[in-house]
N, CA, C and O atoms as a GROMACS GRO file, in nm:
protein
  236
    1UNK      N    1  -1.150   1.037  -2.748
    1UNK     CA    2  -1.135   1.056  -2.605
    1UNK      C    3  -1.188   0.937  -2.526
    1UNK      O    4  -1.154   0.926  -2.408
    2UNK      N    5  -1.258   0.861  -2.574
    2UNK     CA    6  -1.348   0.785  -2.485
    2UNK      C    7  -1.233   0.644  -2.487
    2UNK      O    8  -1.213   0.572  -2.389
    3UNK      N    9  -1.162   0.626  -2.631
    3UNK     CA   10  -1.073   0.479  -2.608
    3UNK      C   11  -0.965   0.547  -2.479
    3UNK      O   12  -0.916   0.457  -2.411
    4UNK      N   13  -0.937   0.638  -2.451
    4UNK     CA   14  -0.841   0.681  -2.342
    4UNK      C   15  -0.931   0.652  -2.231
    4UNK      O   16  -0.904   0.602  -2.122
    5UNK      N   17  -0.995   0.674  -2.258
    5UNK     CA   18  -1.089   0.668  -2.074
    5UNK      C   19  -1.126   0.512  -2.052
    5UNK      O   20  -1.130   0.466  -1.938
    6UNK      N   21  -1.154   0.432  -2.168
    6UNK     CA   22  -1.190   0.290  -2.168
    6UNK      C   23  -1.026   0.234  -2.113
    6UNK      O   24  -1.031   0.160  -2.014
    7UNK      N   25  -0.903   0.261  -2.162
    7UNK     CA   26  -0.800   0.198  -2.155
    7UNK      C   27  -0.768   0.237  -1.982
    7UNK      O   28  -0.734   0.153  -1.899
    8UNK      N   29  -0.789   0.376  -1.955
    8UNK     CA   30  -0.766   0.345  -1.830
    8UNK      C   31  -0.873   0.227  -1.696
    8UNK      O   32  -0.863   0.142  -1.608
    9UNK      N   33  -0.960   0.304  -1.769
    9UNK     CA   34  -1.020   0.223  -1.682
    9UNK      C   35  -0.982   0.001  -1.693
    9UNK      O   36  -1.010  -0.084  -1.608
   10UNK      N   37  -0.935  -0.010  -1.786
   10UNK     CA   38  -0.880  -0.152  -1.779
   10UNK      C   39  -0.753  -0.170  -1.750
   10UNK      O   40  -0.718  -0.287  -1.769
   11UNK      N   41  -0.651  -0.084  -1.703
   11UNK     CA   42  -0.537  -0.089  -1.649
   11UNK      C   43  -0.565  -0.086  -1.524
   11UNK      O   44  -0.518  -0.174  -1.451
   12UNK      N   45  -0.650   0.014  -1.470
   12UNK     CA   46  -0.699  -0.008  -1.329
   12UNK      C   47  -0.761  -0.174  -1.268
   12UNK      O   48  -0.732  -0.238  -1.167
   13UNK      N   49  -0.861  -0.205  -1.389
   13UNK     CA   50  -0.903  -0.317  -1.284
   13UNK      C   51  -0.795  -0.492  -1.312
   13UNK      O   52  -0.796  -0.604  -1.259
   14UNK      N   53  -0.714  -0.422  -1.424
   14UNK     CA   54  -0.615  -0.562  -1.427
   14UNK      C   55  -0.492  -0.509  -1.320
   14UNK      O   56  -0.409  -0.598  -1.297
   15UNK      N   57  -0.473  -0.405  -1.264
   15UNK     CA   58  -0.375  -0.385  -1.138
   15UNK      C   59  -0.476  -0.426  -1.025
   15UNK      O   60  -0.435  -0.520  -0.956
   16UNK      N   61  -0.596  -0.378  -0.990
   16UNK     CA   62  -0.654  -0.476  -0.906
   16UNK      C   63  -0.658  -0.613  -0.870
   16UNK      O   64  -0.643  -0.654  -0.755
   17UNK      N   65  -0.678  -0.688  -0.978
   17UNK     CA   66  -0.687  -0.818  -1.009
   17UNK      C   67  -0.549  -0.850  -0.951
   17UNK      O   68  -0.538  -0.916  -0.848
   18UNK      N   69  -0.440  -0.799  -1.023
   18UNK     CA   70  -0.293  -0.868  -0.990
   18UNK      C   71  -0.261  -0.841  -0.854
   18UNK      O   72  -0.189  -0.914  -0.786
   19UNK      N   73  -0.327  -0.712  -0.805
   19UNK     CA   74  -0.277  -0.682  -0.652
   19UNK      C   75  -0.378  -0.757  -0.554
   19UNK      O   76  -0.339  -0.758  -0.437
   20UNK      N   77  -0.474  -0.808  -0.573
   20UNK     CA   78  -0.590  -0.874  -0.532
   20UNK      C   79  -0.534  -1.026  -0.516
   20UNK      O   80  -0.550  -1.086  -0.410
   21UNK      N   81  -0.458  -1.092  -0.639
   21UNK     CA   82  -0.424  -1.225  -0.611
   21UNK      C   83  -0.282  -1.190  -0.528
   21UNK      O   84  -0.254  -1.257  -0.428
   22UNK      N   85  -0.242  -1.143  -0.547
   22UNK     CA   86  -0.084  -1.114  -0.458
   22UNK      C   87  -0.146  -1.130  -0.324
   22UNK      O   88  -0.095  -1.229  -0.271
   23UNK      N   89  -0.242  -1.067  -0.238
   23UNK     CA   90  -0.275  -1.011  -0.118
   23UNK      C   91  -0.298  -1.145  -0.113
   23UNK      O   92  -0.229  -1.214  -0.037
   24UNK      N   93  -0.416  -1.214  -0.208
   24UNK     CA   94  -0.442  -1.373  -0.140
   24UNK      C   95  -0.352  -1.439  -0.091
   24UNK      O   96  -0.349  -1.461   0.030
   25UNK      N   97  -0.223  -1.503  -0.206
   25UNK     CA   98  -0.150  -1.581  -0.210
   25UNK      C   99  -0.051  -1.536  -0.043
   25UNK      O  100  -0.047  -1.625   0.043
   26UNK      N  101   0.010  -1.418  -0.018
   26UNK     CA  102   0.064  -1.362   0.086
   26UNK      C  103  -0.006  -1.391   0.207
   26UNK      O  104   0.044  -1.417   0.316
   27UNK      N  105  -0.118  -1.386   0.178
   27UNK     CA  106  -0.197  -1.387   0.339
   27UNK      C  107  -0.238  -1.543   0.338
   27UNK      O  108  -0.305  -1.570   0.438
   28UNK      N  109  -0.219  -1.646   0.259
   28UNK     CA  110  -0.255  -1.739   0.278
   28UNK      C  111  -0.399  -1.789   0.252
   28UNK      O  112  -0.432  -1.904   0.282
   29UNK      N  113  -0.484  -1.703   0.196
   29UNK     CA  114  -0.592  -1.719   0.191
   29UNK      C  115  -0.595  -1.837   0.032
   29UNK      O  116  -0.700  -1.894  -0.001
   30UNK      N  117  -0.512  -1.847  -0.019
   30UNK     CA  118  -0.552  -1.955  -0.123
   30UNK      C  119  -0.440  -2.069  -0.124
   30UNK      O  120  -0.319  -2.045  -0.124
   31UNK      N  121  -0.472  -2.138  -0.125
   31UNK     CA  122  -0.336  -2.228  -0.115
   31UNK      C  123  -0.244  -2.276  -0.248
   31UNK      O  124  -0.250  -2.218  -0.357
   32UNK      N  125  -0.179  -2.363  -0.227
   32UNK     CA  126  -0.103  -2.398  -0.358
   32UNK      C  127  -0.145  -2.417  -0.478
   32UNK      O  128  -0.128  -2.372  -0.592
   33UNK      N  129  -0.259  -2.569  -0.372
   33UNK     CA  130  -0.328  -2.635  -0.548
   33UNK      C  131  -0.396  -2.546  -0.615
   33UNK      O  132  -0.395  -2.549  -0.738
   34UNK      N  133  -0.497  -2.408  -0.514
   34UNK     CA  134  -0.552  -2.336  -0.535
   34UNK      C  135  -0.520  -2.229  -0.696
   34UNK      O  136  -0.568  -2.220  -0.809
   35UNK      N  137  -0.438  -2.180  -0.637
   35UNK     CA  138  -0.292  -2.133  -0.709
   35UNK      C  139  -0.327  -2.158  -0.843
   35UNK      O  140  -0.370  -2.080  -0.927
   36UNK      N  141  -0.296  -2.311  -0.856
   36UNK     CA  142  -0.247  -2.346  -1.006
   36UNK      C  143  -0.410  -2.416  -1.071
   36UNK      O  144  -0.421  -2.502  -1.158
   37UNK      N  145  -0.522  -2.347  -0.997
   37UNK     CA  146  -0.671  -2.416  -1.056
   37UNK      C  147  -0.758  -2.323  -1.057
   37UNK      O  148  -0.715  -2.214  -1.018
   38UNK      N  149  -0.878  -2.327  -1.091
   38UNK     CA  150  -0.988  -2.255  -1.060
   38UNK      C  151  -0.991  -2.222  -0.957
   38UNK      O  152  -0.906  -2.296  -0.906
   39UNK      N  153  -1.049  -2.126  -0.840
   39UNK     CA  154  -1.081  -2.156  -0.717
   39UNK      C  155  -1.220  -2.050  -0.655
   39UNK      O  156  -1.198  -1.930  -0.636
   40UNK      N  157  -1.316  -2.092  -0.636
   40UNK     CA  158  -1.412  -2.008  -0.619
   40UNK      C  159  -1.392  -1.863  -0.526
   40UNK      O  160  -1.433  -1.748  -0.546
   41UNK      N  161  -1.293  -1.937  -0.395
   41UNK     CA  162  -1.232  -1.809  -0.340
   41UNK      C  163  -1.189  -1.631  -0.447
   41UNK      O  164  -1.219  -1.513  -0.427
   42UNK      N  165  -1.091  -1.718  -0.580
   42UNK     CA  166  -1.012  -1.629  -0.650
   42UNK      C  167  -1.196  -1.559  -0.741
   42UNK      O  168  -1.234  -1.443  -0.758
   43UNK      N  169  -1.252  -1.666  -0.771
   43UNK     CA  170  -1.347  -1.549  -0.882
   43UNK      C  171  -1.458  -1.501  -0.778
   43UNK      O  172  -1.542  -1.428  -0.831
   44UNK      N  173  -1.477  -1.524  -0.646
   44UNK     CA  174  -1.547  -1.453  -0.576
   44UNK      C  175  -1.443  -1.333  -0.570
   44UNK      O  176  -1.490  -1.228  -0.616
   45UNK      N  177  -1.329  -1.325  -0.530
   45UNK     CA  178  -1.223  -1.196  -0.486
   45UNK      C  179  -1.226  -1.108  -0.593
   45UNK      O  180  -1.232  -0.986  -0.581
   46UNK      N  181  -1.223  -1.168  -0.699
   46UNK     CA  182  -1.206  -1.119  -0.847
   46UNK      C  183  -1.389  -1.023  -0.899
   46UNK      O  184  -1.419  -0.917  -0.953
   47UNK      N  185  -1.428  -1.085  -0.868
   47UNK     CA  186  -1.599  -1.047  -0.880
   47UNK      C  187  -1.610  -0.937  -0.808
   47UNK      O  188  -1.626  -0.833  -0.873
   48UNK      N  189  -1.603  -0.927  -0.658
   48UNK     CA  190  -1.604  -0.828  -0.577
   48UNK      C  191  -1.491  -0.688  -0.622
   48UNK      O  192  -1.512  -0.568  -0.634
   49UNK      N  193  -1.368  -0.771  -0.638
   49UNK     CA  194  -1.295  -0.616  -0.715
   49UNK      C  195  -1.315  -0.541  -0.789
   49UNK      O  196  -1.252  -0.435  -0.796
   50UNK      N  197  -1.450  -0.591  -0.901
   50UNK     CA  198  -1.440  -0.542  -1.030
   50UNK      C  199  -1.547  -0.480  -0.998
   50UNK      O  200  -1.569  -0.364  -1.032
   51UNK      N  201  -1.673  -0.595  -0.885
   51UNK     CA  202  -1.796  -0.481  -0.898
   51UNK      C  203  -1.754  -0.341  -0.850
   51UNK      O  204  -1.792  -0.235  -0.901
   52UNK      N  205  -1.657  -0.354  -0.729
   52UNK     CA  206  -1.585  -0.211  -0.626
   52UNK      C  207  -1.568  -0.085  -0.709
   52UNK      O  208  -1.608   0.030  -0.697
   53UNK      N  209  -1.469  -0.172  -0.830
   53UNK     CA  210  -1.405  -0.056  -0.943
   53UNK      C  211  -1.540   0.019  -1.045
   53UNK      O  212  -1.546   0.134  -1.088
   54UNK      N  213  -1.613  -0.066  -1.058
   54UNK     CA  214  -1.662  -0.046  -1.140
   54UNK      C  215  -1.792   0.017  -1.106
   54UNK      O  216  -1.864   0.031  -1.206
   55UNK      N  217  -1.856   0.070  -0.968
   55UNK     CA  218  -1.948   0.088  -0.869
   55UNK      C  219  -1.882   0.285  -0.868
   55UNK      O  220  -1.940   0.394  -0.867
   56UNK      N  221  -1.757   0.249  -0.868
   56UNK     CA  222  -1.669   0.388  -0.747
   56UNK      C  223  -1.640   0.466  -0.902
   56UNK      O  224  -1.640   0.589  -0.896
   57UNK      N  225  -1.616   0.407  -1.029
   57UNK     CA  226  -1.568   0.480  -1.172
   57UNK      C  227  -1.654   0.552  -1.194
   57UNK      O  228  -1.762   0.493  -1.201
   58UNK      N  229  -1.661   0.695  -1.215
   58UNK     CA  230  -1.751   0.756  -1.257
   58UNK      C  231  -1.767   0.746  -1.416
   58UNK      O  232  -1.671   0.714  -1.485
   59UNK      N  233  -1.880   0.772  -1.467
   59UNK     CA  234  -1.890   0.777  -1.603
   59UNK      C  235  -1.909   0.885  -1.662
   59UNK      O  236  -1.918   0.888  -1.785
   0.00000   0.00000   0.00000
C-alpha cells in the first residue's frame, strides 16, 4: 500500500513542477536563455512547489 501512496504522491509534485514551469514561461517570468539553462528563478519556483506539496501531503 505504501508504493501506491509514494507513486502518487510523485505524480503530483512532477505535475506541479511541469505546471509551475508552464505558468513561468507564459507569464514571462523566465526568459529564453533562461529556458534553455539553470536559472535560480526556476529552482527557487521549483523549491517552493515542492516544500507547498510536501507541507499540505498528509502522512
Amino acid at each position: 500500500m505504501a508504493l501506491h501512496f509514494d507513486l502518487a504522491h510523485t505524480v503530483i509534485i512532477v505535475v506541479a513542477l511541469v505546471v509551475t514551469k508552464f505558468f513561468m514561461i507564459v507569464t514571462g517570468l523566465v526568459t529564453d536563455e533562461e529556458r534553455k539553462q539553470v536559472s535560480w528563478n526556476m529552482i527557487l519556483a521549483y523549491f517552493i512547489v515542492v516544500l507547498f506539496v510536501n507541507a499540505v501531503w498528509e502522512h
